[in-house]
C-alpha positions in Angstrom: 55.7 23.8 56.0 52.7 25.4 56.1 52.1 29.2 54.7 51.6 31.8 56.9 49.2 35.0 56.1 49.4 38.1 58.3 46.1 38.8 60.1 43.2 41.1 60.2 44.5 44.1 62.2 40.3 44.2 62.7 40.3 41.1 64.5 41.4 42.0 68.6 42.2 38.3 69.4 45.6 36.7 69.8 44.2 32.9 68.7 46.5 30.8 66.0 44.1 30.9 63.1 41.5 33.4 61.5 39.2 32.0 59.2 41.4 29.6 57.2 44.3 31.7 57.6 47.1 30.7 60.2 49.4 33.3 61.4 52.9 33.8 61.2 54.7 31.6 63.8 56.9 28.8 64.3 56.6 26.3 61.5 55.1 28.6 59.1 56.8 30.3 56.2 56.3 32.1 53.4 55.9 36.2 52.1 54.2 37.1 55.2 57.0 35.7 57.5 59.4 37.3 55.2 57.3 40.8 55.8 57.5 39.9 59.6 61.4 39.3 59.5 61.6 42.4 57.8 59.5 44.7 60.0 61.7 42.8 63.3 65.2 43.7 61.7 64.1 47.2 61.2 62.9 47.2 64.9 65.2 45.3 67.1 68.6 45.7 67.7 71.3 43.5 65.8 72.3 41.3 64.9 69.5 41.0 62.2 67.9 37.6 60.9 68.3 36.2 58.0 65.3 37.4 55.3 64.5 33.4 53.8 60.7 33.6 54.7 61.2 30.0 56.9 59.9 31.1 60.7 62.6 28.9 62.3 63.7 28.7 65.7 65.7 32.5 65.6 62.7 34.0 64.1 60.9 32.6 67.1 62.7 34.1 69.8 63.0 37.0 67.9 59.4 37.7 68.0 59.1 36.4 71.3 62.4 39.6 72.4 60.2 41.8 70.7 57.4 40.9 72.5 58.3 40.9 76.2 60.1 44.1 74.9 56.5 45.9 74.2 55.0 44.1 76.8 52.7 42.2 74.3 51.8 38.3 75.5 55.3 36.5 74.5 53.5 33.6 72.7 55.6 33.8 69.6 52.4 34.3 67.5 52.4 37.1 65.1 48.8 37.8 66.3 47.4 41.6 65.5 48.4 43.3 68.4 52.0 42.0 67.6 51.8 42.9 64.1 50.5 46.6 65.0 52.7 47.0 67.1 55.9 46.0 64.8 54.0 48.0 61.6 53.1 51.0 64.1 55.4 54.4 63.5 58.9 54.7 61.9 61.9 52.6 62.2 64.9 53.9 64.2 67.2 56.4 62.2 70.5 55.0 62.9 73.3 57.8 63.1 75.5 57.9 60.7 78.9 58.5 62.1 80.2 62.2 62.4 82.0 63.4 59.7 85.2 64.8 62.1 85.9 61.1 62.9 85.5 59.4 59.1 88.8 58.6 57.8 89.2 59.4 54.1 91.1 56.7 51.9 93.6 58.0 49.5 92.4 58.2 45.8 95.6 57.3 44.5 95.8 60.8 42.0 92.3 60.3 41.1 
């Protein structure tokens, strides 16, 4: 497989390779596709992929989800505007659940 670096957020094109880089996408693997699986769990919905740094075939149509989803070009390419867009702002709070409907387990005297 062939490693994968994340782009220059400087460069406005969506092509396969900068330089001698080659950016994250199907095939590829490595810390940056790691970073990328990362950054899609924290912004998609479940259920979440697996974290192994290999950008298989759910990693692909993962990216390709969140990219119809922002309206980016669904190429399955994690090109700068796809990587902005996943690293821009905050990821989702999720709720925790409200306190009146936890169940407590018994301690058992403790």
């Amino acid at each position: 497989m062939e490693k994968a670096d994340l782009p220059d957020l400087g460069d406005k094109g969506n092509q396969q390779h900068y330089g001698r880089k080659k950016y994250p996408q199907r095939g590829t693997s490595g810390l940056a596709v790691a970073y990328v699986q990362n950054l899609l769990n924290a912004r998609m919905p479940p259920p979440p992929l697996w974290v192994d740094g290999i950008f298989g075939p759910k990693t692909d149509s993962r990216v390709k989800q969140y990219q119809a989803s922002r309206r980016l070009v669904a190429d399955g390419i994690v090109g700068p505007m796809t990587l902005a867009s996943l690293e821009a702002g905050p990821p989702p709070i999720r709720k925790r659940p409200n306190a009146g409907n936890m169940v407590v387990p018994a301690t058992g005297g403790v």
